[in-house]
N, CA, C and O atoms as a Maestro MAE file, in Angstrom:
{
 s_m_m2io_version
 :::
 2.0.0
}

f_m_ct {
 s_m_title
 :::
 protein
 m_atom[256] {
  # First column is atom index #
  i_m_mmod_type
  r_m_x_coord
  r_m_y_coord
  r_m_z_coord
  i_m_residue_number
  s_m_chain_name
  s_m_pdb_residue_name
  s_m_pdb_atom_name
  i_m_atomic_number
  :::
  1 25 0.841 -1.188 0.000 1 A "UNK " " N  " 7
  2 3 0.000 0.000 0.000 1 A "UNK " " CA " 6
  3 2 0.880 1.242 0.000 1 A "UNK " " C  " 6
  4 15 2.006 1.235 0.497 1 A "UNK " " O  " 8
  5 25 0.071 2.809 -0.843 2 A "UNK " " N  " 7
  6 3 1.541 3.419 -0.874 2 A "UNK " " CA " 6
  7 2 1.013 4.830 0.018 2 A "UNK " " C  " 6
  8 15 0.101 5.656 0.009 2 A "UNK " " O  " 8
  9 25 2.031 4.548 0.642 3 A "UNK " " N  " 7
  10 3 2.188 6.008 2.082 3 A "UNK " " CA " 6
  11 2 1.140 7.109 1.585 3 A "UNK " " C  " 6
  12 15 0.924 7.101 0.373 3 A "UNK " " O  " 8
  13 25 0.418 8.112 2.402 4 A "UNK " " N  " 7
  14 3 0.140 8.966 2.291 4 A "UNK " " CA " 6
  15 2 1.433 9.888 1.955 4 A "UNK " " C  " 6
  16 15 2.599 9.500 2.031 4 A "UNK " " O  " 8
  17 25 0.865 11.604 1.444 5 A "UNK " " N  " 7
  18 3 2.033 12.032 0.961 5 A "UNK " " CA " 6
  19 2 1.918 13.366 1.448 5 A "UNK " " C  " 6
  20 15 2.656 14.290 1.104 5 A "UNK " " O  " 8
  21 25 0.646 13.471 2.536 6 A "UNK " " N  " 7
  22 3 0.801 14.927 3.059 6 A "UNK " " CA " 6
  23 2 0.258 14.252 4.739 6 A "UNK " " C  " 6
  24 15 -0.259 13.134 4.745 6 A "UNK " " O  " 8
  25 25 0.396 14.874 5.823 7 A "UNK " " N  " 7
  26 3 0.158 14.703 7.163 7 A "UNK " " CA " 6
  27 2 0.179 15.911 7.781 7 A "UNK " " C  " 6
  28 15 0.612 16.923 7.231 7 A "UNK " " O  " 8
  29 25 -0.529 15.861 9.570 8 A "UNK " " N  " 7
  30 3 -0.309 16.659 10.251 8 A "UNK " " CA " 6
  31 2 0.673 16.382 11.012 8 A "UNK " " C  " 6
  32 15 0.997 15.245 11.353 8 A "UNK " " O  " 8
  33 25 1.430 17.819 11.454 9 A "UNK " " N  " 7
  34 3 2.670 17.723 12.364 9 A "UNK " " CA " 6
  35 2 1.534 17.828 13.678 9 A "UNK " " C  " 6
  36 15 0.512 18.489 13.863 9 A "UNK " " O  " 8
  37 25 2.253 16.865 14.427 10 A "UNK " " N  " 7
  38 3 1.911 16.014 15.710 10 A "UNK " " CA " 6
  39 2 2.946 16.452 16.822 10 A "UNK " " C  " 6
  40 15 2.656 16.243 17.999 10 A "UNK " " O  " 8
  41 25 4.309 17.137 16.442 11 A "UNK " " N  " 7
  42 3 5.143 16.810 17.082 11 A "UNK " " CA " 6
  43 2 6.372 17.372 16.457 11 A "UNK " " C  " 6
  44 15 6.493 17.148 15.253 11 A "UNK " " O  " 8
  45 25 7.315 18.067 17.053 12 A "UNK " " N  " 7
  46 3 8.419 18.727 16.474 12 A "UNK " " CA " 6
  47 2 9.667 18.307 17.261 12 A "UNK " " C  " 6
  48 15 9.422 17.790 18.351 12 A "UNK " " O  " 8
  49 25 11.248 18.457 16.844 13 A "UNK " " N  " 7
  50 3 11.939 18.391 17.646 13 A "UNK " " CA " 6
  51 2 12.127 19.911 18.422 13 A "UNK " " C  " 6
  52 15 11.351 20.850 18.597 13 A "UNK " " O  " 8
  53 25 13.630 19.654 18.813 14 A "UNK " " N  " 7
  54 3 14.369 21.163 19.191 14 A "UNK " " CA " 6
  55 2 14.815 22.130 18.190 14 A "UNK " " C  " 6
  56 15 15.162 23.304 18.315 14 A "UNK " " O  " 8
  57 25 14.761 21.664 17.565 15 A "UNK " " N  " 7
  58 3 15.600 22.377 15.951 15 A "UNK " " CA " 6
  59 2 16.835 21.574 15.397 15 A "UNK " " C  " 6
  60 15 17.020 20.502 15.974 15 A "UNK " " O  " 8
  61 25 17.586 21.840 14.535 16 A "UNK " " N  " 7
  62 3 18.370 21.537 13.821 16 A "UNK " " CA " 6
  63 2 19.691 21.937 14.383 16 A "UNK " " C  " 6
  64 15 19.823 23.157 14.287 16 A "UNK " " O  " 8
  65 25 20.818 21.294 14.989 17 A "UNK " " N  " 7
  66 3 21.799 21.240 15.594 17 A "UNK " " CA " 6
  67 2 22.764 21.204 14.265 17 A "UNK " " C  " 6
  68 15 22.915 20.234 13.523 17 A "UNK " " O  " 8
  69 25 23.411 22.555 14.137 18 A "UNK " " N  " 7
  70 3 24.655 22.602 13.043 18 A "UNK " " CA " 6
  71 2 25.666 22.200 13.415 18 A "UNK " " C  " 6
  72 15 25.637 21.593 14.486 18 A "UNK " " O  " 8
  73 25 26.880 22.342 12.769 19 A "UNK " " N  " 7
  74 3 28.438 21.583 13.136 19 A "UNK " " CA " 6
  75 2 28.844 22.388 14.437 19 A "UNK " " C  " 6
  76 15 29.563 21.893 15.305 19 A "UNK " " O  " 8
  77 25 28.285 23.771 14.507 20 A "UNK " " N  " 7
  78 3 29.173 24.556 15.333 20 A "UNK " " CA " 6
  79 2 28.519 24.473 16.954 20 A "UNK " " C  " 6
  80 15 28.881 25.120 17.937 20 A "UNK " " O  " 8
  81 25 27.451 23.460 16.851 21 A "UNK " " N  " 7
  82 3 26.624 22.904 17.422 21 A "UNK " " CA " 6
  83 2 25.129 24.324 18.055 21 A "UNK " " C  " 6
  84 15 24.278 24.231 18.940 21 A "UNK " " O  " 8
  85 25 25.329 25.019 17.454 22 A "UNK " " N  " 7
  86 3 24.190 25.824 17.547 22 A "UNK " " CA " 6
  87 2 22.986 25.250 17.098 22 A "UNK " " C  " 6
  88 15 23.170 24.264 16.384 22 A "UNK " " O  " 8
  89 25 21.490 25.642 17.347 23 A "UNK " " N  " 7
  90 3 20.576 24.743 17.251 23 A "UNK " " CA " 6
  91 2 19.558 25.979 16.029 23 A "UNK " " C  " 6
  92 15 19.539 27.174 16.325 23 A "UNK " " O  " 8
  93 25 19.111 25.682 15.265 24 A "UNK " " N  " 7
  94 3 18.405 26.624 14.277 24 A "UNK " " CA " 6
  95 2 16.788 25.775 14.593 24 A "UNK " " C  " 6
  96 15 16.629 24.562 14.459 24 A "UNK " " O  " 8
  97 25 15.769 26.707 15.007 25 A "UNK " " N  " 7
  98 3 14.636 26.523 14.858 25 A "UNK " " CA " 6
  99 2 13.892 26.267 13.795 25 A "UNK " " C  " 6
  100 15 14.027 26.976 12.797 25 A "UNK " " O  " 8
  101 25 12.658 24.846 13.822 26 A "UNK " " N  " 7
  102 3 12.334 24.616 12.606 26 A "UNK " " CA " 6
  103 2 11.464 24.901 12.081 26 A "UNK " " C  " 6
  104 15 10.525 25.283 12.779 26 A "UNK " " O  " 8
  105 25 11.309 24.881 10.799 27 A "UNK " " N  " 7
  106 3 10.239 26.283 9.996 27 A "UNK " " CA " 6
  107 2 8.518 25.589 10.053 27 A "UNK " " C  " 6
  108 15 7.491 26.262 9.963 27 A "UNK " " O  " 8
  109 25 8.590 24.289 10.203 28 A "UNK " " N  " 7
  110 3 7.184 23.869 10.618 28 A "UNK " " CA " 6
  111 2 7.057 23.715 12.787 28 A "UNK " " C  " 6
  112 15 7.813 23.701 13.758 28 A "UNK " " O  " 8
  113 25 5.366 23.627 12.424 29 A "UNK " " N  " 7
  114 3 5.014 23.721 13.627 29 A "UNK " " CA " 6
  115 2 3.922 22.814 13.936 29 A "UNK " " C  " 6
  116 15 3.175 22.479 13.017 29 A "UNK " " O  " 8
  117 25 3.690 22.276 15.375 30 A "UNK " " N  " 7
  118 3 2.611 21.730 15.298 30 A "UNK " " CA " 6
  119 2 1.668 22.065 14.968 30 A "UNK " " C  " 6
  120 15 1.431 23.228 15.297 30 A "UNK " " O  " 8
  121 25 0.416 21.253 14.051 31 A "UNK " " N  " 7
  122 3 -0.745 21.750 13.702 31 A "UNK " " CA " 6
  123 2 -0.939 21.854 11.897 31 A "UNK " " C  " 6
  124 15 -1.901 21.878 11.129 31 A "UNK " " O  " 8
  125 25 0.498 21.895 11.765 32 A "UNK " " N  " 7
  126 3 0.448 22.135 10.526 32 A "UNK " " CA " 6
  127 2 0.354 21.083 9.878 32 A "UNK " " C  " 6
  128 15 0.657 19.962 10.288 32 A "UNK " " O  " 8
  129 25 -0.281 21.501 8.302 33 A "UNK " " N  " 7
  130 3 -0.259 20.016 7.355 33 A "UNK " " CA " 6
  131 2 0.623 20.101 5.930 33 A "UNK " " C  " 6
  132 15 0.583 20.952 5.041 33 A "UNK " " O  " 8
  133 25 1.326 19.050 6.041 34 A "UNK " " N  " 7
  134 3 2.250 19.230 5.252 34 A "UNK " " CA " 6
  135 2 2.376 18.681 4.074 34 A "UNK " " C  " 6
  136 15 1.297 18.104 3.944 34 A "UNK " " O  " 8
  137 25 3.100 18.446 2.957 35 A "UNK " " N  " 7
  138 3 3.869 17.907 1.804 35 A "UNK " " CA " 6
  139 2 4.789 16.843 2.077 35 A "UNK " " C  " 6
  140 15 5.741 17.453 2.565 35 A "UNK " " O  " 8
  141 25 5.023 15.907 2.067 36 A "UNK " " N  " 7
  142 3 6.642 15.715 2.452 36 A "UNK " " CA " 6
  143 2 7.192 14.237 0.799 36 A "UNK " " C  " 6
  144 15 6.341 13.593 0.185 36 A "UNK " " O  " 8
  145 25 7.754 14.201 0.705 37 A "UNK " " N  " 7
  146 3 8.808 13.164 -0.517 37 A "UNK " " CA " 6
  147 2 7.917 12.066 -0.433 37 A "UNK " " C  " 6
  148 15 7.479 11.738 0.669 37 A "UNK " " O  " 8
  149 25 7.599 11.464 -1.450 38 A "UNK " " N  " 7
  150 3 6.817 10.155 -1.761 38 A "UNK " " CA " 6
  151 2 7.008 8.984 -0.449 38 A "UNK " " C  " 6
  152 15 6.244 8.564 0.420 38 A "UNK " " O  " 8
  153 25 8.693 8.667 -0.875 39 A "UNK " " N  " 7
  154 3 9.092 7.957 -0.084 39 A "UNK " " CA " 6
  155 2 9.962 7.918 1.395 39 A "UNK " " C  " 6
  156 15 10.628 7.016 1.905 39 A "UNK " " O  " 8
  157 25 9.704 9.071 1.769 40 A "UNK " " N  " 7
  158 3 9.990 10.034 3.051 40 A "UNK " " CA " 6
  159 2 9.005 9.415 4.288 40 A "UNK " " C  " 6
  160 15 7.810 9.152 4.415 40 A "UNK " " O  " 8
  161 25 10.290 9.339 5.165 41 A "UNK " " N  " 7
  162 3 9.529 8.869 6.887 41 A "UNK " " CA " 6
  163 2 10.036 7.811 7.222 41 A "UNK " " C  " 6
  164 15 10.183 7.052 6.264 41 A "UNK " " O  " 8
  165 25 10.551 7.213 8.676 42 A "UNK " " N  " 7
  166 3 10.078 6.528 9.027 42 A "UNK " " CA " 6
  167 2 9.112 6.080 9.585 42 A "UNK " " C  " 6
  168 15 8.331 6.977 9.903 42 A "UNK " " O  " 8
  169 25 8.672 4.721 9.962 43 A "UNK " " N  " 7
  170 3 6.882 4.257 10.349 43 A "UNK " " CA " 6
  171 2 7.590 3.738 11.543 43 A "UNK " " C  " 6
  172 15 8.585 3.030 11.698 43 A "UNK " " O  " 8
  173 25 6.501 4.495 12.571 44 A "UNK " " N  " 7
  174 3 6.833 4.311 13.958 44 A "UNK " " CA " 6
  175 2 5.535 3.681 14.680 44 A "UNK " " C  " 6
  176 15 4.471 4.290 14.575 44 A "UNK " " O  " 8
  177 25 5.590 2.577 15.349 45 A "UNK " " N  " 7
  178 3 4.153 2.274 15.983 45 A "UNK " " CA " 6
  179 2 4.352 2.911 17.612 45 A "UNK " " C  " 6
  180 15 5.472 2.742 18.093 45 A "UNK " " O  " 8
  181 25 3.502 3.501 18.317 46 A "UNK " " N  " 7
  182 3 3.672 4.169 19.838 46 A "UNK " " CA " 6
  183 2 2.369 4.205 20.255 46 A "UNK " " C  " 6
  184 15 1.585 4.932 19.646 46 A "UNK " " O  " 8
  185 25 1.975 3.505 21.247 47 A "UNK " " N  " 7
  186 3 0.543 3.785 21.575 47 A "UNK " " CA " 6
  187 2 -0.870 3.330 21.398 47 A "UNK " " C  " 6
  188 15 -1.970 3.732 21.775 47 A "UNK " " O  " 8
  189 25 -0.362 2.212 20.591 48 A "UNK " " N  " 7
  190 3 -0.813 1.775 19.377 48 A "UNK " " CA " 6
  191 2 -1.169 2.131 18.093 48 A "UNK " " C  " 6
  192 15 -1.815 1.494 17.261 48 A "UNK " " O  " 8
  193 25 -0.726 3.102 18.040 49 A "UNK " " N  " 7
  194 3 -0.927 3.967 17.186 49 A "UNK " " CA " 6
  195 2 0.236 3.927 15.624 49 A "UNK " " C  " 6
  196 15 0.969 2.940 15.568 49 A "UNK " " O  " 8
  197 25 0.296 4.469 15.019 50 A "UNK " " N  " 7
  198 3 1.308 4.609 13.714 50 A "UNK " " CA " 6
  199 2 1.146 5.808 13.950 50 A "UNK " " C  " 6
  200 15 0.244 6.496 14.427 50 A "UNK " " O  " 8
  201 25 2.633 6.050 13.354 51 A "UNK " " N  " 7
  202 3 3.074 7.678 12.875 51 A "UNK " " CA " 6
  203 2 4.428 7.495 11.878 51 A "UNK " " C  " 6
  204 15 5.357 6.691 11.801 51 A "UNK " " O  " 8
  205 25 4.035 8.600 11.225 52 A "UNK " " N  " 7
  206 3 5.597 8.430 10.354 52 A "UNK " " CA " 6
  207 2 6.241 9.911 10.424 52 A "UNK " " C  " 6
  208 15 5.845 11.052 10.186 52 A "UNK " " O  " 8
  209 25 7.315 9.371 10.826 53 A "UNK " " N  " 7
  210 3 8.571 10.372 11.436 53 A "UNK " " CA " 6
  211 2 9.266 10.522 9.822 53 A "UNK " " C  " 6
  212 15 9.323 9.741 8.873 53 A "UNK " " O  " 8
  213 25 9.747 11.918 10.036 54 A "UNK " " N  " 7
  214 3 9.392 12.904 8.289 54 A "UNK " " CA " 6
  215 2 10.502 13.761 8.946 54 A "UNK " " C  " 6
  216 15 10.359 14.575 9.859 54 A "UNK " " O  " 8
  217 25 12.086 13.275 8.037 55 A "UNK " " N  " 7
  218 3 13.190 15.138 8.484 55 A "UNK " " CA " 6
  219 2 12.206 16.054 8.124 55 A "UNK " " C  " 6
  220 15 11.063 15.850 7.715 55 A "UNK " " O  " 8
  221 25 12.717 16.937 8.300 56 A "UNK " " N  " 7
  222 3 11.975 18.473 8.062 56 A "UNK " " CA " 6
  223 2 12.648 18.624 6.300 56 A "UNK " " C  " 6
  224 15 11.887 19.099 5.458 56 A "UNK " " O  " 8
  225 25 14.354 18.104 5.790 57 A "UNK " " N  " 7
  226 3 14.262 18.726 4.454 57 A "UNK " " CA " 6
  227 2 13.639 17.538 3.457 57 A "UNK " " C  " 6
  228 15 13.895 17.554 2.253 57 A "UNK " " O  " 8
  229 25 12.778 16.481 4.077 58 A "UNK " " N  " 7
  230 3 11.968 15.912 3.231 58 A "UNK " " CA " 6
  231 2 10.247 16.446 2.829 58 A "UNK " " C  " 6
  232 15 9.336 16.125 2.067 58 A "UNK " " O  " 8
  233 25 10.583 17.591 4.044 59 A "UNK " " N  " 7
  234 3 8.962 18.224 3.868 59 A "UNK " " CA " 6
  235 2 8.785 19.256 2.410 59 A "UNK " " C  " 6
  236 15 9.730 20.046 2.426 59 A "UNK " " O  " 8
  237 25 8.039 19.460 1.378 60 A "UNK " " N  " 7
  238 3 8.179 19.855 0.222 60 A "UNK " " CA " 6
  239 2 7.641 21.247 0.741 60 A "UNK " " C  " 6
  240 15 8.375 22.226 0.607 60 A "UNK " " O  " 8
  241 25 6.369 21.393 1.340 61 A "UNK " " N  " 7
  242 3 5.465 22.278 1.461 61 A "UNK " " CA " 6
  243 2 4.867 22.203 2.746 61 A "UNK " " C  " 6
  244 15 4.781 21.168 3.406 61 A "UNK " " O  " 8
  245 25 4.441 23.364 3.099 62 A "UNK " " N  " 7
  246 3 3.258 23.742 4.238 62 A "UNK " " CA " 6
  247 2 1.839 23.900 3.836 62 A "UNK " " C  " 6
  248 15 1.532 24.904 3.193 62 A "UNK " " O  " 8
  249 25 0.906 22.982 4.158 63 A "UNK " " N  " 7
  250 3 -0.467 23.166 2.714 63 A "UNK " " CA " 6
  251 2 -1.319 24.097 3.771 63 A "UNK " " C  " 6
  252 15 -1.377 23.559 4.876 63 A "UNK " " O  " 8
  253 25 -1.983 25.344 3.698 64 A "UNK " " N  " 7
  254 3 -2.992 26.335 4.002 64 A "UNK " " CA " 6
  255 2 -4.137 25.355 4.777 64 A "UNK " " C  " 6
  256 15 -5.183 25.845 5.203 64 A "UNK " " O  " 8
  :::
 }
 m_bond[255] {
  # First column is bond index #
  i_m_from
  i_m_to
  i_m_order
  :::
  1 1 2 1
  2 2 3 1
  3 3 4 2
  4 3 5 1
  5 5 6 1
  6 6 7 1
  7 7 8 2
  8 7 9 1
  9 9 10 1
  10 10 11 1
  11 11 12 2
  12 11 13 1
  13 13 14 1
  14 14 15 1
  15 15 16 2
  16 15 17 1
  17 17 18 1
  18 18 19 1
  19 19 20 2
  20 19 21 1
  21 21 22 1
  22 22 23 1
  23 23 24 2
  24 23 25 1
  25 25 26 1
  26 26 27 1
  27 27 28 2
  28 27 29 1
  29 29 30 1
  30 30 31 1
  31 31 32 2
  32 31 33 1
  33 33 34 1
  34 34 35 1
  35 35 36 2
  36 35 37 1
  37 37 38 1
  38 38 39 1
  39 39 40 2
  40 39 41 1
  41 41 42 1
  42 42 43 1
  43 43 44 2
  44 43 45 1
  45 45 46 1
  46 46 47 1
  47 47 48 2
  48 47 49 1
  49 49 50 1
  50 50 51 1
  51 51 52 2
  52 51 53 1
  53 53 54 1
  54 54 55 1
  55 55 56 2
  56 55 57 1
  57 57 58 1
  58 58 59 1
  59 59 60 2
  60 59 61 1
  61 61 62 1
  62 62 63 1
  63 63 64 2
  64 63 65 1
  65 65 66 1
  66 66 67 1
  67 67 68 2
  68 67 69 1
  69 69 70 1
  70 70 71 1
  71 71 72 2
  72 71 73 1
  73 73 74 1
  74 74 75 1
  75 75 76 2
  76 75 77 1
  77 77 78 1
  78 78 79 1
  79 79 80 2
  80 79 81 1
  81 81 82 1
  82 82 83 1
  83 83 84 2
  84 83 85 1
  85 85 86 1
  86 86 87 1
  87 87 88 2
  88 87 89 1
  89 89 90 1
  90 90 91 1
  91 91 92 2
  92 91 93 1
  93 93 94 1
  94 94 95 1
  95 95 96 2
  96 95 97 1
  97 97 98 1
  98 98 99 1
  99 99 100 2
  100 99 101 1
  101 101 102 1
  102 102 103 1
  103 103 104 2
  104 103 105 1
  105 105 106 1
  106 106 107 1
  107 107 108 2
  108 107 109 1
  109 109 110 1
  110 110 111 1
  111 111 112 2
  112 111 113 1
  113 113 114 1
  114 114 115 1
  115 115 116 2
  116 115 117 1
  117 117 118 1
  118 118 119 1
  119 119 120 2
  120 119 121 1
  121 121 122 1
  122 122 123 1
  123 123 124 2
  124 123 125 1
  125 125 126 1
  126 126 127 1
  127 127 128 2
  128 127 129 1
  129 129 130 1
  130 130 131 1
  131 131 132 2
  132 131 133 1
  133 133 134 1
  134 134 135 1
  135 135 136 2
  136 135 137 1
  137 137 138 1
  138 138 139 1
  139 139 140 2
  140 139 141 1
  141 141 142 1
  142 142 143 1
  143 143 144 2
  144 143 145 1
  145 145 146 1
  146 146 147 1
  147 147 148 2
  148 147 149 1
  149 149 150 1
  150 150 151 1
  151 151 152 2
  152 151 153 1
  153 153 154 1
  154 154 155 1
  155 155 156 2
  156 155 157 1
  157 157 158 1
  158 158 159 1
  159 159 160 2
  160 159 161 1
  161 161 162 1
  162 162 163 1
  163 163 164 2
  164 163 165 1
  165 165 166 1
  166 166 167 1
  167 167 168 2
  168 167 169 1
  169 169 170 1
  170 170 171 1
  171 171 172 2
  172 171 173 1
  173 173 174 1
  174 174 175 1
  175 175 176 2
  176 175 177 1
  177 177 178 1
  178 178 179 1
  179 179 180 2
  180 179 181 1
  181 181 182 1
  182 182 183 1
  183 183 184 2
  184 183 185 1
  185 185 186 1
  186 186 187 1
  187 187 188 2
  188 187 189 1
  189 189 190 1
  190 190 191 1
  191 191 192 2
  192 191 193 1
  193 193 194 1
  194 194 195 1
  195 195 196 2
  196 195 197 1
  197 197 198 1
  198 198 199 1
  199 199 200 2
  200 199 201 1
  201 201 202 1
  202 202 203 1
  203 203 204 2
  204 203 205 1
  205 205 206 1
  206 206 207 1
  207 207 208 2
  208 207 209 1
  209 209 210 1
  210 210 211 1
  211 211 212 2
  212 211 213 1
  213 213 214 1
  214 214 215 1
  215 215 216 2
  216 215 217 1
  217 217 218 1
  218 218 219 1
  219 219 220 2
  220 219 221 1
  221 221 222 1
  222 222 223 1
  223 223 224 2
  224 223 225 1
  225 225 226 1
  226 226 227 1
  227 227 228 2
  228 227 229 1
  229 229 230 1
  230 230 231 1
  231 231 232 2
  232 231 233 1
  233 233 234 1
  234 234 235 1
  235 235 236 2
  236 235 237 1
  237 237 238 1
  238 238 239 1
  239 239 240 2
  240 239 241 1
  241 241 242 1
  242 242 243 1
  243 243 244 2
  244 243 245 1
  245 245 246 1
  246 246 247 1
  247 247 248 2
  248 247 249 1
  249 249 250 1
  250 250 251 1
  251 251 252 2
  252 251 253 1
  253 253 254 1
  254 254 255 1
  255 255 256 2
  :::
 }
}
């Protein structure tokens, strides 16, 4: 069966930790619904639940 290809953010990290180890905040937020790469995510079961865990530069778009 083939993945959905847009979702809601459920859940964010801290941001993006660069080399110089500074942390850059990330441009999505919870609530939002997104775009992300066909074959983008891992599939996480928690709760019984599924979720698929999505980097942020696999997200294409923020959909309105």
């Amino acid at each position: 069966q083939e993945k959905p290809q847009t979702g809601s953010v459920i859940a964010v990290g801290e941001g993006r930790v660069l080399e110089n180890g500074s942390t850059v905040a990330l441009s999505v937020h919870v609530g939002d619904t997104v775009l992300f790469e066909k074959y983008a995510g891992t599939e996480v079961k928690y709760g019984g639940k599924e979720y698929l865990v999505v980097k942020e530069h696999d997200i294409v778009a923020v959909i309105d």
